[in-house]
N, C-alpha and C positions, 0 to 999 in steps of 0.2 A: 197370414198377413195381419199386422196391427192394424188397428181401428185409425192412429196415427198416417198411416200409408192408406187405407182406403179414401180419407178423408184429402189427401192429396191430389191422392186419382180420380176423384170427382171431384176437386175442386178447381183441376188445371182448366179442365172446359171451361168456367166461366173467365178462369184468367186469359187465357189463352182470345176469347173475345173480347176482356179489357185490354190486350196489347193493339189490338186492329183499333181499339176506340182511340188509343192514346200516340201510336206513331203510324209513319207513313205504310202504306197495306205489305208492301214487297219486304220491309223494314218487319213490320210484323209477324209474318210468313216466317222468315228465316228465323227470328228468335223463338219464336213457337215451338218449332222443331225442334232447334237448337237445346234448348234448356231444358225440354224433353227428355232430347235421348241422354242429354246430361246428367240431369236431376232425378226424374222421376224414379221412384220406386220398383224393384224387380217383384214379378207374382203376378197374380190373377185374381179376381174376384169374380166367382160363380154365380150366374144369373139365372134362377131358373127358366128353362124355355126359351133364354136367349144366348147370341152369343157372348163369350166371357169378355170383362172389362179390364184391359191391361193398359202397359204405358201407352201403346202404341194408338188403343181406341180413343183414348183419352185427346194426344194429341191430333189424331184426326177428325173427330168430331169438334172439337177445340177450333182448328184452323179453318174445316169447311164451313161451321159458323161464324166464323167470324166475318171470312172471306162474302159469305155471302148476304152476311148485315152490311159489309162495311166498301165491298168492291163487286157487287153482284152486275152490275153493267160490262164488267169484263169479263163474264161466263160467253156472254152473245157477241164477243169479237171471238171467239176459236173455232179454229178451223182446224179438224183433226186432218193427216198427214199418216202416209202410208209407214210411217216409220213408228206412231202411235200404236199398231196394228201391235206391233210382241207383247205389249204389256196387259191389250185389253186379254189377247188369246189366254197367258200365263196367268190373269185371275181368275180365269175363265175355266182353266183344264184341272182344276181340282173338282170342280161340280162334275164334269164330263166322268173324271175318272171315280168319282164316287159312283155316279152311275152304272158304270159300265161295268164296275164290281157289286152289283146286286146292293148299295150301301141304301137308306136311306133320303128321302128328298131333307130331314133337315141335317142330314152329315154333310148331302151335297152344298146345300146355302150356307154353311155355317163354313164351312173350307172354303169357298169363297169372296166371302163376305170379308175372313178373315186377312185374308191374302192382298183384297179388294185396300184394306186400310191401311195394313202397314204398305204397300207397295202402290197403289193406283192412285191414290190422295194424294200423297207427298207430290208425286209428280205430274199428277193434273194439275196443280194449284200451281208447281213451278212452271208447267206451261204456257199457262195464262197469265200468270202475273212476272216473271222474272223472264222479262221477253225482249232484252237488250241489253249494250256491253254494261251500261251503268249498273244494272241489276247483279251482273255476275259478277260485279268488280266489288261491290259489296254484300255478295254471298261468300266471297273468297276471303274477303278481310274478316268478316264474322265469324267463319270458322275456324281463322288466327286467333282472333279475339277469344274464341272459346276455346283453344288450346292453352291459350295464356290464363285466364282463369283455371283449367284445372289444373296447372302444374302444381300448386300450394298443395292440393290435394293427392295428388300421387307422389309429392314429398313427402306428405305425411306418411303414406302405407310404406311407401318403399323405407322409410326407420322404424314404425310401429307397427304394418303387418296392414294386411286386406280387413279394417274394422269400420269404415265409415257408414254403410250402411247398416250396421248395428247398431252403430252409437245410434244416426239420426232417427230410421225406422223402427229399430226394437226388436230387427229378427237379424240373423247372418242368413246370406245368399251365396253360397257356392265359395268354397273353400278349398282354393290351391295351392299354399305354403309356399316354399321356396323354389327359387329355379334360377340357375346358373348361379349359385351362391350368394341369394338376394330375396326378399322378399318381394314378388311380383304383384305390383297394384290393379286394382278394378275395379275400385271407387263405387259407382252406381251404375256400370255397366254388368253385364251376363257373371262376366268371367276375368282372368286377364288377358285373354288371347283376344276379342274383340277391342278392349282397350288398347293393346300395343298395334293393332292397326289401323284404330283408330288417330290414336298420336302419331306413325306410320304417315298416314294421309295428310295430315297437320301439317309435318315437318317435311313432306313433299311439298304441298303448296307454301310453307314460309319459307323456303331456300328457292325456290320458281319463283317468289315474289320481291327477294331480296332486296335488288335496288329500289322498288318501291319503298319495304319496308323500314331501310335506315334514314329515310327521310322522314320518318315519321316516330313521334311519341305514344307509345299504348302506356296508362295507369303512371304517366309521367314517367315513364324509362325510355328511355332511346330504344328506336328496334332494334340497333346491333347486337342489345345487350338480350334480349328475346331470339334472337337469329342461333346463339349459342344458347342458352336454356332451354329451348325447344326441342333442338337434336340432342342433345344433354338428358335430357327428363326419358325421351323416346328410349335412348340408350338402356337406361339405367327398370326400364321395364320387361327386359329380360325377354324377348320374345322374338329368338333369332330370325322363325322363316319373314314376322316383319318386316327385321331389318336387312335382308336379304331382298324383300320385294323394292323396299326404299334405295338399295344402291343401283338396285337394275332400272327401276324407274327415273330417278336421276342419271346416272350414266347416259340412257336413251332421250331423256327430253335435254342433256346440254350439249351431246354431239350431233342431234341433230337442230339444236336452233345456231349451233357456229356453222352446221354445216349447209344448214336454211333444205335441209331435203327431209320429205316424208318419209321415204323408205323406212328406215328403224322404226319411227314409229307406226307404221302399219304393221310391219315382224312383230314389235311390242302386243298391238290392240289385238289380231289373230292367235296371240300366244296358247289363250286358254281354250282357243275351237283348236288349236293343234293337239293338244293333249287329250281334250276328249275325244276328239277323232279314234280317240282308239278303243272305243265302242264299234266304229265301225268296221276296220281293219285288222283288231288282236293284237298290235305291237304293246310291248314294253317299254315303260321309260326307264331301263339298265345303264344309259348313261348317265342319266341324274343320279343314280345307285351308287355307278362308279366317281361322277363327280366328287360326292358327297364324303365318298370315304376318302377319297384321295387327298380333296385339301378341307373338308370339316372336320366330323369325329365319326368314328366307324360302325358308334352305338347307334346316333341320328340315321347312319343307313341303311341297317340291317333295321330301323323301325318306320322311313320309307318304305322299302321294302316289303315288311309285314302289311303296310296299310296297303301298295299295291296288290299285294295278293289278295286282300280284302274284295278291293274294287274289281277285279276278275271275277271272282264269285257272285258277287252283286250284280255284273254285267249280265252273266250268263242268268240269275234270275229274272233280272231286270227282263231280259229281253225275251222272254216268256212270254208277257204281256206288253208289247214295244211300243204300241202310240198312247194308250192310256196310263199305263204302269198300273199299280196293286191295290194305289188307295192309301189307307191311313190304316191302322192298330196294327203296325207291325208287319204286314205281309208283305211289306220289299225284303225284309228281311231273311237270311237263310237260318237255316232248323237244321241241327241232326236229327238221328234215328228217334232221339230221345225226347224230341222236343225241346232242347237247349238251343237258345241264339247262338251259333258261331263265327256269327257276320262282326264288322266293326265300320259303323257306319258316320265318317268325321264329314269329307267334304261336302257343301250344297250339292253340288249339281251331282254327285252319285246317289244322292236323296232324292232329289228331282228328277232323276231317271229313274228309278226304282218307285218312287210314288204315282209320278205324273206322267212316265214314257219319253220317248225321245220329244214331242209336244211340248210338254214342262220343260224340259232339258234347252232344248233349242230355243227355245222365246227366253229361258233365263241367262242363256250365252249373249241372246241378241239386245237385251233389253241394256247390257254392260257395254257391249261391243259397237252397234248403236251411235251413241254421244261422239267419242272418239273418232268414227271413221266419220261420220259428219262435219267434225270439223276438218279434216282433211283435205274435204275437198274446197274449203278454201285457201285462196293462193299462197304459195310460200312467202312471198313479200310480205302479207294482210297476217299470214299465222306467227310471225315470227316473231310479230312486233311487240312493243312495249305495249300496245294498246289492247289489244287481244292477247295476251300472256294470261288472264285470268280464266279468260272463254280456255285454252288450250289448255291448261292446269284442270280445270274443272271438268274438262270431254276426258282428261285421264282417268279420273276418280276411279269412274266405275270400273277400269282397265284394273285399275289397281286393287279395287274390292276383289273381283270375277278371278285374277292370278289367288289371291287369299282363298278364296273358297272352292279352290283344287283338293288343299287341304284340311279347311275348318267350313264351318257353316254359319256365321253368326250375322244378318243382316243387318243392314245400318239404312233409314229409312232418311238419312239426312243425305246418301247417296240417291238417291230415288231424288230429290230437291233438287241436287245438280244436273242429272239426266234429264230434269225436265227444262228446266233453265235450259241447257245446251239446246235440246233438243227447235225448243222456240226463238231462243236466240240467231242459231244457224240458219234458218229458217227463215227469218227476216234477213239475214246477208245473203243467202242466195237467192232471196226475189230481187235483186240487185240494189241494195240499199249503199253497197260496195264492191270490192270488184270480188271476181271469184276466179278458180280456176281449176 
């Protein structure tokens, strides 16, 4: 890492509490985040004795200070809520599982701790502070807003190539080259597969948002003209199971707001406990095999395919050790005779089974799944409306993360923001602030 990029990552703390100084706390919060997972620099900086200092601590300790210079009177209105329960267990079960593999007390605090920031932060603070429709209506715009800022920037790689993080920081960070006959962008994120579901998400919630958006000007352009650049840019980043997850997620959120019925979207939020269920049962997903060759391409099947046969393997380690899992340095992982990895280990939650046991597994299903079915249970009249269209967009997110990481693992901690938002929001409309049903 340059000296350039450390000076970054310890510098957003302090900025990060000049944003609570200079605008409203919730207004805060969300840009914090935001420009974060945007901007910040990919790496690590090694602490002796402690644990390491990345984007993600950066913006944590960033926001909790700030939050607690600038809005500390709103710590002592929360009220945790039986639905908080997954996220405290899932920071909780990596110390459990260090443990319980003979590891270390600071491997156990340090897996925790680490888990604690990028995941329990983000969404403690959305639960306290973004605790009504106004809140999530501009959580939902800001994250527009921050799709439209990066488009300039994934215009650029997509003609010049994956270099922006070299240019500004001074190192190259994971290097993809071409795919589907295009240079695929990823700016200041992992990779490009985190970017293309990231803009994924974007262009879910700016076509969910549409008629709001064409009445409005962002950077002085009309949003019509954003409504196509948006899906436009997503396009053009080359990251088919994305755009795969974005037709199925739209299809399901606009037959069922004509249809004003839950159904679909409850089939939707259960999708990804259906497929892991097959941990518990043994089935294959061979129709998605067949789908796939039938009307995609036959190469994309035969390497579903491979990656199932993967997660079989994994399972049957996995479940060696079923409530804790293995731990960390590798031991979810399978070994030949030889000591070679033969494992291939892409999706979260088949990490989080083989790390953390079905514990980790389940709290990281529930902590997605969650947001979504809470809003549910507000009444179809109340969910359909132009007025909670933001709150219903926002309880999908993580529906939409949790379907992505069947296949990839790259977390996004500005999901954890909206989970917590939802979660406080709903929460106040089912103490009957409106109706429910």
């Amino acid at each position: 890492m340059s000296t350039f990029a450390k000076v970054v990552l310890y510098g957003y703390v302090p900025f990060c509490v000049l944003l609570f100084g200079l605008l409203p706390v919730r207004r805060a919060l969300i840009w914090c985040w935001l420009l974060g997972f945007l901007f910040l620099p990919q790496g690590r900086i090694e602490l002796s004795g402690l644990p390491e200092f990345d984007r993600i601590a950066a913006m944590s300790y960033g926001s909790l200070l700030g939050a607690g210079l600038f809005a500390g009177r709103s710590f002592a209105r929360f009220r945790p809520a039986l639905w908080d329960l997954p996220i405290l267990v899932f920071c909780l079960v990596p110390a459990a599982s260090a443990i319980s593999n003979g590891f270390s007390a600071y491997d156990a605090v340090t897996a925790s701790v680490n888990r604690t920031l990028a995941w329990f932060i983000p969404y403690f603070l959305a639960r306290v502070l973004l605790t009504d429709l106004r809140a999530l209506r501009e959580l939902a715009v800001a994250i527009v807003i921050a799709g439209i800022l990066y488009l300039p920037l994934c215009w650029y790689e997509i003609r010049m190539s994956p270099q922006l993080h070299s240019m500004v920081y001074g190192y190259q960070w994971r290097w993809q080259g071409m795919r589907l006959g295009g240079w695929r962008p990823q700016v200041f994120l992992h990779s490009g597969l985190p970017l293309g579901i990231w803009m994924t998400a974007i262009t879910f919630i700016t076509l969910g948002l549409r008629q709001h958006l064409t009445r409005r000007n962002f950077l002085g352009i009309p949003g019509k003209v954003w409504l196509f650049l948006i899906p436009l840019t997503t396009l053009l980043c080359h990251s088919l199971g994305a755009l795969l997850i974005l037709v199925l997620m739209l299809s399901v959120l606009f037959t069922s707001s004509a249809l004003h019925s839950r159904l679909l979207l409850l089939v939707l939020i259960l999708l990804p406990a259906l497929y892991t269920s097959r941990v518990y049962f043994g089935w294959r997903p061979d129709l998605v095999t067949d789908f796939v060759a039938t009307y995609i391409d036959s190469e994309r099947a035969g390497s579903f395919n491979y990656r199932v046969d993967n997660e079989d393997i994994l399972i049957q380690k996995a479940l060696e050790r079923p409530f804790f899992g293995w731990g960390g340095y590798g031991r979810n992982r399978v070994y030949d005779e030889r000591g070679r990895d033969v494992s291939v280990t892409d999706g979260l939650w088949i990490v989080e089974l083989g790390k953390n046991g079905l514990v980790g597994m389940i709290t990281l299903l529930l902590i997605h799944l969650c947001p979504g079915l809470l809003a549910l249970r507000l009444n179809p009249r109340l969910l359909f409306s132009p007025a909670l269209r933001p709150l219903l967009l926002l309880g999908l997110i993580p529906t939409l993360y949790m379907i992505e990481y069947l296949p990839n693992g790259f977390p996004n901690p500005v999901v954890m923001l909206a989970a917590g938002g939802i979660q406080g929001s709903v929460s106040m409309l089912l103490r009957g602030r409106t109706g429910t049903g």
